[in-house]
Wavefront OBJ file of the C-alpha trace (Angstrom):
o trace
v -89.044 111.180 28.307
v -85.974 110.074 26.063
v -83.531 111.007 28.613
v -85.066 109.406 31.223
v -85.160 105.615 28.998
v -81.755 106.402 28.137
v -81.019 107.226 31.953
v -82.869 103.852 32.650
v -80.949 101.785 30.382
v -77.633 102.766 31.138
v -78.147 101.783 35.171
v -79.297 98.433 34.217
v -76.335 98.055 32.519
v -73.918 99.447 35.139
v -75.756 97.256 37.615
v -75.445 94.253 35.521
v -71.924 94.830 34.606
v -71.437 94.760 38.737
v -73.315 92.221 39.380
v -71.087 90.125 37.019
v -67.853 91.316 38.778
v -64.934 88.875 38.570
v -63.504 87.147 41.407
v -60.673 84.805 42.082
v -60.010 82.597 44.509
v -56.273 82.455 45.864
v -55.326 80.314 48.953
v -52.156 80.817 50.954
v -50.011 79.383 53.443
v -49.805 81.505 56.567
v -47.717 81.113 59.682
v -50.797 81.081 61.840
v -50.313 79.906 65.690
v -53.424 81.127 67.363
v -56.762 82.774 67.269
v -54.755 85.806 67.364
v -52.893 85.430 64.388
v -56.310 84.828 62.855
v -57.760 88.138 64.454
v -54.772 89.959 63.467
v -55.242 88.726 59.244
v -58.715 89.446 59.231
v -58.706 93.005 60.806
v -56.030 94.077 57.970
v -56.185 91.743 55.036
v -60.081 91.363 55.266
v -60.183 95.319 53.864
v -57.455 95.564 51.187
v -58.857 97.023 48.360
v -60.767 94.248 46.258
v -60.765 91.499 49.035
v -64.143 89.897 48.833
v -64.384 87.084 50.817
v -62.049 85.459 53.189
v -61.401 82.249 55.261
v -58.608 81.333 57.696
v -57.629 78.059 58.988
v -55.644 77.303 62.075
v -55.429 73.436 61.623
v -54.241 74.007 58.392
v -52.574 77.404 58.373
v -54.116 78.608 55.095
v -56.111 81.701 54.570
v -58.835 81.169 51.329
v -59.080 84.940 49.918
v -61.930 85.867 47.240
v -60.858 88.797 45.204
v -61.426 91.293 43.003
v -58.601 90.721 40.104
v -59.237 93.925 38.630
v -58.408 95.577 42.455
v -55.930 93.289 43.813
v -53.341 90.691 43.029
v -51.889 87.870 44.473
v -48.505 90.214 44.719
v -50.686 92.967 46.337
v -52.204 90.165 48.871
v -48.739 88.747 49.597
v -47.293 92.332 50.540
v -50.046 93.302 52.698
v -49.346 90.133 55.126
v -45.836 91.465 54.694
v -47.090 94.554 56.647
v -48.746 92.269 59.405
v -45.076 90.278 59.570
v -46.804 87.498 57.951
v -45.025 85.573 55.286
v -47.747 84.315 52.387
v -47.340 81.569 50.210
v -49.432 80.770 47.560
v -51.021 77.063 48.443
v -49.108 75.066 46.492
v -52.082 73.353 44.837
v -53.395 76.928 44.077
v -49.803 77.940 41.920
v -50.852 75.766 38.372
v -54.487 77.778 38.818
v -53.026 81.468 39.732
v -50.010 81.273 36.691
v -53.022 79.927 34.313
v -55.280 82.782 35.619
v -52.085 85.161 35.029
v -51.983 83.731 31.591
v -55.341 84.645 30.781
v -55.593 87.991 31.950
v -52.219 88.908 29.725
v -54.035 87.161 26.797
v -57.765 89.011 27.536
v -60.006 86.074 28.283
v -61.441 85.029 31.697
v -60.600 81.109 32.794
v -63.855 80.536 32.149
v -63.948 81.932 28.749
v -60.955 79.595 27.956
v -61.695 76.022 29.388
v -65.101 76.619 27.899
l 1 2 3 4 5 6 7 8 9 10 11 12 13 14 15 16 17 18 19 20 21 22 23 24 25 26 27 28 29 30 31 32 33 34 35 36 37 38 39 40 41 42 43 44 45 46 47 48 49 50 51 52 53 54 55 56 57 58 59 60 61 62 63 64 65 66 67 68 69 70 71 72 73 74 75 76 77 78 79 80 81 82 83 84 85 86 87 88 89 90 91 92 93 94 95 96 97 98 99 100 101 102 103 104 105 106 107 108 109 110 111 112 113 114 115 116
């Protein structure tokens, strides 16, 4: 009967820890022409490892990624549009919030930890 509270116990806190998973929110600049340039990012970039959520744009040729920081990186999003022959900037009103979020994660708090 101990075991099995233990056992109990230790999957509600796995499945909270998940539930709590981090995300960021990076959006790039794309050279996007067409719906096929849009079909073409979301059948590779939509399943790089720790790509959560993802929006293109064609008027304004940005693609709004979701990720997992502890999977991905910006770096790691940029070269897989390399792959594709896509060149990815980060949005330039996205670079102040990606170098603080690089900040954080070298000093160990979340950017919500901090501006809290």
């Amino acid at each position: 009967m101990k075991r099995i509270g233990v056992l109990l116990i230790s999957m509600c806190l796995c499945v909270g820890a998940w539930a709590r998973g981090e995300r960021q929110t990076v959006v790039f600049d794309v050279d996007i022409h067409c719906q096929g340039c849009i079909t073409k990012i979301e059948k590779n970039i939509a399943f790089e490892r720790g790509v959560k959520d993802m929006e293109c744009s064609l008027e304004d040729s940005t693609v709004t990624i979701v990720f997992d920081p502890s999977k991905t990186s910006v770096e790691q999003l940029q070269a897989a549009f390399a792959k594709i022959n896509k060149t990815a900037k980060v949005h330039t009103d996205q670079r102040a919030a990606v170098q603080e979020n690089d900040v954080d994660a070298q000093s160990g708090a979340t950017t919500m930890e901090s501006k809290n």
